[in-house]
C-alpha positions in Angstrom: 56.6 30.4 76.4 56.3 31.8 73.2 55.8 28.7 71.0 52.8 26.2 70.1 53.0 22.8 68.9 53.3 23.3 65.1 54.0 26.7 65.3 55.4 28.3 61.6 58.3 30.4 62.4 59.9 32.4 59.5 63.7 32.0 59.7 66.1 34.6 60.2 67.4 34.9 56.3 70.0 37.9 56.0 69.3 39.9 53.4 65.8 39.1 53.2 63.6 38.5 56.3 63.7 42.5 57.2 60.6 43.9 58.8 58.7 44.2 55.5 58.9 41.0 54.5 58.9 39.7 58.0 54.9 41.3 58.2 54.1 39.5 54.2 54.5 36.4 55.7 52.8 37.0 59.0 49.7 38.4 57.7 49.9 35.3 54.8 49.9 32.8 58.7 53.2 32.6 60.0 53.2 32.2 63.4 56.1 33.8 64.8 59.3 35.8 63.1 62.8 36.2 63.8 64.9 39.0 62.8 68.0 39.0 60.3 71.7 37.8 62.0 72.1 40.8 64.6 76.1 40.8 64.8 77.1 41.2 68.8 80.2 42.8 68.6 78.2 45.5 66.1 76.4 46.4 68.9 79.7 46.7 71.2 80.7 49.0 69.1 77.6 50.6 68.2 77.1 50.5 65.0 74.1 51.8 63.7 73.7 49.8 60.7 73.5 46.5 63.3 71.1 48.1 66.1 69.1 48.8 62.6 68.3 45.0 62.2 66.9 45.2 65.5 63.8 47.3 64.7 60.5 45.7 64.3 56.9 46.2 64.4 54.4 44.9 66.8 52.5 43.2 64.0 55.6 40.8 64.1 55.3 39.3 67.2 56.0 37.0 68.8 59.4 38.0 67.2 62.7 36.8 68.1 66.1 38.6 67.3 68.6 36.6 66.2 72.6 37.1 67.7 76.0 35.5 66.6 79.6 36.2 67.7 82.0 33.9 69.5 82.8 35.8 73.3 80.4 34.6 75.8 81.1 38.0 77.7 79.9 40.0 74.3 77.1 37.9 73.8 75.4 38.2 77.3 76.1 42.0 76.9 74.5 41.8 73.5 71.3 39.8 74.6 71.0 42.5 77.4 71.2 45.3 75.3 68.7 43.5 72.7 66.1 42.8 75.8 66.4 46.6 77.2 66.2 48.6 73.7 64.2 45.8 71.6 61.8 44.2 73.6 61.7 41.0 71.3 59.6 37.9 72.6 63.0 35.8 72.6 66.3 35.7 71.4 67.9 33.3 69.3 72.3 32.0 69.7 73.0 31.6 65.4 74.9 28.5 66.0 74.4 27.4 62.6 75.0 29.8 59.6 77.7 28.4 57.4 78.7 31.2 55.1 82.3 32.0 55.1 82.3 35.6 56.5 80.5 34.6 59.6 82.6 31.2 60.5 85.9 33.0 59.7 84.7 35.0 62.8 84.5 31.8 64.6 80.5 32.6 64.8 77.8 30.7 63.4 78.4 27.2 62.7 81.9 27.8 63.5 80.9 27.4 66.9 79.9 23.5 66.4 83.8 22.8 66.8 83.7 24.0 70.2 81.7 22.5 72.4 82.5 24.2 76.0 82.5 27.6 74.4 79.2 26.5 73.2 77.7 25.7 76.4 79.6 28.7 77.8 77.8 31.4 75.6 74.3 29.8 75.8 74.7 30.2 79.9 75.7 33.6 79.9 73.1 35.0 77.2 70.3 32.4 79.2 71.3 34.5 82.7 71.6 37.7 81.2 68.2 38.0 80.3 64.5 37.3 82.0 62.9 36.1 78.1 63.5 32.8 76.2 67.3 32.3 74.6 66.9 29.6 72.3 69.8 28.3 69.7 69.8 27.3 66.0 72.2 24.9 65.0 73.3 22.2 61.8 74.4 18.7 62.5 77.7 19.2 62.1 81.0 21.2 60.3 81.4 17.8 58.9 79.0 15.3 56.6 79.0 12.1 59.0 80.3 13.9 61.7 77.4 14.4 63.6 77.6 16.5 66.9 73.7 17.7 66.4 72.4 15.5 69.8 75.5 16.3 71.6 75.1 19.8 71.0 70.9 20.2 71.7 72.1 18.5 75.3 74.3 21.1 75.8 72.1 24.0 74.7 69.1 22.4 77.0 71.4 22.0 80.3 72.7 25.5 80.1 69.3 27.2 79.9 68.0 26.9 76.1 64.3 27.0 75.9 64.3 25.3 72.3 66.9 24.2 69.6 66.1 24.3 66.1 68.0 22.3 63.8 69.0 22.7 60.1 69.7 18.8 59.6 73.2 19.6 57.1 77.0 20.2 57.9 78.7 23.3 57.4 80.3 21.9 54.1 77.0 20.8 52.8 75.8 24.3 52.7 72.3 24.3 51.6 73.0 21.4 48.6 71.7 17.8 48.4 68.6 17.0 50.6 68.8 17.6 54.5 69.1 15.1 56.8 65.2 15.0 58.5 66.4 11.7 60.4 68.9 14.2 62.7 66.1 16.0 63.9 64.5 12.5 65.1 67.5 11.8 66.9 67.6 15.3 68.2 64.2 15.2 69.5 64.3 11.6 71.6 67.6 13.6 73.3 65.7 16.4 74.7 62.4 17.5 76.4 63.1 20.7 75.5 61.0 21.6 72.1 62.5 20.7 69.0 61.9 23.0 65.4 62.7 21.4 62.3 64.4 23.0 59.4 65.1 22.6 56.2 63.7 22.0 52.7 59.9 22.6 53.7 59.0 23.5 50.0 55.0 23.1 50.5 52.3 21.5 53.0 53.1 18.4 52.0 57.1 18.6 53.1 55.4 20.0 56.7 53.1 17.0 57.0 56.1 14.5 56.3 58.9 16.3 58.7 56.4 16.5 61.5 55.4 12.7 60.6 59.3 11.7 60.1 60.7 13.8 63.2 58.3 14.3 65.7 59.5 17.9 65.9 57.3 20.7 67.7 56.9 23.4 65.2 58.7 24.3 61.8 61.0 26.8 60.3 60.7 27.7 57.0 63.4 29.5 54.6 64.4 30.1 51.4 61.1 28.3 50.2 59.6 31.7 51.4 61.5 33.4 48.7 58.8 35.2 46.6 56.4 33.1 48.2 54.9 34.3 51.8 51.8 32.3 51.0 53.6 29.0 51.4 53.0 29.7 55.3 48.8 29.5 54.3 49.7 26.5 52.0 51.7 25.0 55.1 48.7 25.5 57.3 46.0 24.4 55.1 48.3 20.9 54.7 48.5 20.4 58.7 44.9 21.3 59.4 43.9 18.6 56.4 41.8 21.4 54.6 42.3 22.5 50.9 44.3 25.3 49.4 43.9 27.9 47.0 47.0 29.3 45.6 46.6 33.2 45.4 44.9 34.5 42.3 46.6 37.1 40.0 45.1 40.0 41.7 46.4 39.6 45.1 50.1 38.2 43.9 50.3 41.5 42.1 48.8 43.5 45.3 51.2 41.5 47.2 54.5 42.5 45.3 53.2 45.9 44.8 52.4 46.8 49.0 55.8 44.7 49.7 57.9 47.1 47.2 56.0 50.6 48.7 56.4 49.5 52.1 60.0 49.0 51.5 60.5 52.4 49.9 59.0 53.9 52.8 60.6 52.1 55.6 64.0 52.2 54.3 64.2 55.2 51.4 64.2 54.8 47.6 67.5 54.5 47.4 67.9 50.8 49.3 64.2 50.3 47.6 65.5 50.5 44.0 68.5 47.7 44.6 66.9 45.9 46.8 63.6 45.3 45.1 64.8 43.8 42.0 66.1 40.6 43.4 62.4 40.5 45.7 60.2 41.3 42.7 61.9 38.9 40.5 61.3 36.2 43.3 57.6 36.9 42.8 57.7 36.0 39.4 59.5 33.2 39.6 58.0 30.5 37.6 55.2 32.3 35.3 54.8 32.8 32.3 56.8 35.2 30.5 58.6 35.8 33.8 62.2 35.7 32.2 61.7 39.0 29.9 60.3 40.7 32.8 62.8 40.0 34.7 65.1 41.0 32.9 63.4 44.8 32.7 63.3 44.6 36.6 67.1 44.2 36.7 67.2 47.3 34.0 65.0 49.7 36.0 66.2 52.5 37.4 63.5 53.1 40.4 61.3 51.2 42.3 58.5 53.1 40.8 59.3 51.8 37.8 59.5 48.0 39.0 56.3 48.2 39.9 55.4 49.5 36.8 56.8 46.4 35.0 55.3 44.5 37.8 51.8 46.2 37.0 52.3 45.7 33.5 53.7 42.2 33.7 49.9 40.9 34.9 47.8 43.0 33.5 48.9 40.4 30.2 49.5 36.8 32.2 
């Protein structure tokens, strides 16, 4: 089995968690990666762009790629395909994502209104392959309408090897607070192992959701925005030592090696649009970070972000 009790796992954020940033936040101590949403009936139709997402580096392992689609069929095919040309550690059912374009598709949490084709596409992706399927799931489409323990019993009886749950509805999206005390619940229903998600925002969230939920390991999002070391903060907090936030230096090397590595994985051309939103991420927070983000939005080049990004602490 691929994961440890209190295991850090980096969660599959589209858009973001690509295989650049996916090997910041393992060298800063996550644990274990999982790609971005792999669409399965992009790799029916073999689309390029979707067996793209795919791609990793062994320095990300243990690494799971992440699926979604509705057809139990398409999804077993999918997982198949994933195991023979990938070779990922595990591969995760996105039972949970709530944004429009995906549940209109009935696929991510879209799925959480239909139970039986639940259970149905977790058997045939759990017998297609010989590695781990695991699901990801909220507690519901509905606030108060909780199907979370009904649905980490069906994901454990048709072959799941863990659940991890994003304790809000579908029509929560990621506002107000999530619900830790659904991953309690979730966790006394099955012996599976249980990951906890949702609003880990430093070590001292990760001590209180382990303390709160009981859960085996933790998934950590959008807190990882601009902010890979929160996985050594996370770890300093559970291991009851002290932590240093990064000094100056290595933020800037950071962002710098994360914007070149991008260029050079995926061409100057995705590099240039893609790095303004990461670089301002960085920033986030500092001083004087508001005017230079606003010249990262301006450049041109990623060249010239890191120029502002050079310039930008060589006067903090």
């Amino acid at each position: 089995m691929f994961l440890k009790k209190n295991d850090l796992i980096l969660a599959p954020l589209a858009g973001v968690a690509d295989t650049v940033f996916r090997r910041v936040c393992k060298a800063w101590g996550a644990d274990i990666t999982v790609s971005e949403m792999v669409s399965a009936d992009g790799l029916h139709y073999k689309s390029s762009n979707t067996a793209e997402l795919m791609k990793f580096d062994g320095a990300e392992r243990p690494i799971g790629v992440q699926l979604f689609g509705s057809d139990p069929e398409r999804l077993a095919e999918a997982a198949l395909f994933t195991y023979e040309n990938a070779g990922p550690d595990f591969i995760d059912l996105n039972s949970g994502c709530p944004v429009p374009k995906v549940v209109k598709r009935n696929g991510g949490a879209a799925l959480l209104k239909n139970p039986e084709l639940f259970g149905r596409i977790v058997k045939a992706m759990a017998r297609a392959v010989p590695i781990p399927v695991t699901v990801k799931i909220r507690s519901g489409w509905n606030m108060h309408e909780w199907v979370d323990e009904e649905f980490a019993r069906i994901a454990q009886d048709n072959g799941a090897a863990a659940i991890t749950l994003h304790p809000r509805s579908q029509t929560m999206m990621f506002t107000g607070h999530s619900l830790w005390e659904r991953i309690a619940i979730v966790k006394k229903a099955v012996s599976i192992p249980v990951i906890g998600n949702g609003d880990i925002t430093c070590g001292a969230d990760a001590v209180k959701m382990l303390a709160q939920t009981g859960c085996d390991a933790l998934m950590i999002g959008r807190a990882a925005f601009g902010n890979p070391w929160i996985f050594a903060e996370v770890k300093a907090a559970l291991n009851g030592e002290g932590y240093t936030p990064p000094s100056p230096q290595i933020r800037k090397d950071t962002i710098l090696g994360h914007i070149r590595t991008f260029r050079e994985t995926h061409g100057e051309h995705h590099a240039c649009g893609e790095m303004k939103k990461c670089a301002s991420w960085y920033l986030k927070g500092m001083a004087g970070a508001s005017a230079a983000r606003s010249r990262i939005f301006g450049a041109s080049s990623s060249p010239e972000i890191e120029d502002i990004v050079d310039n930008f602490f060589g006067i903090v």
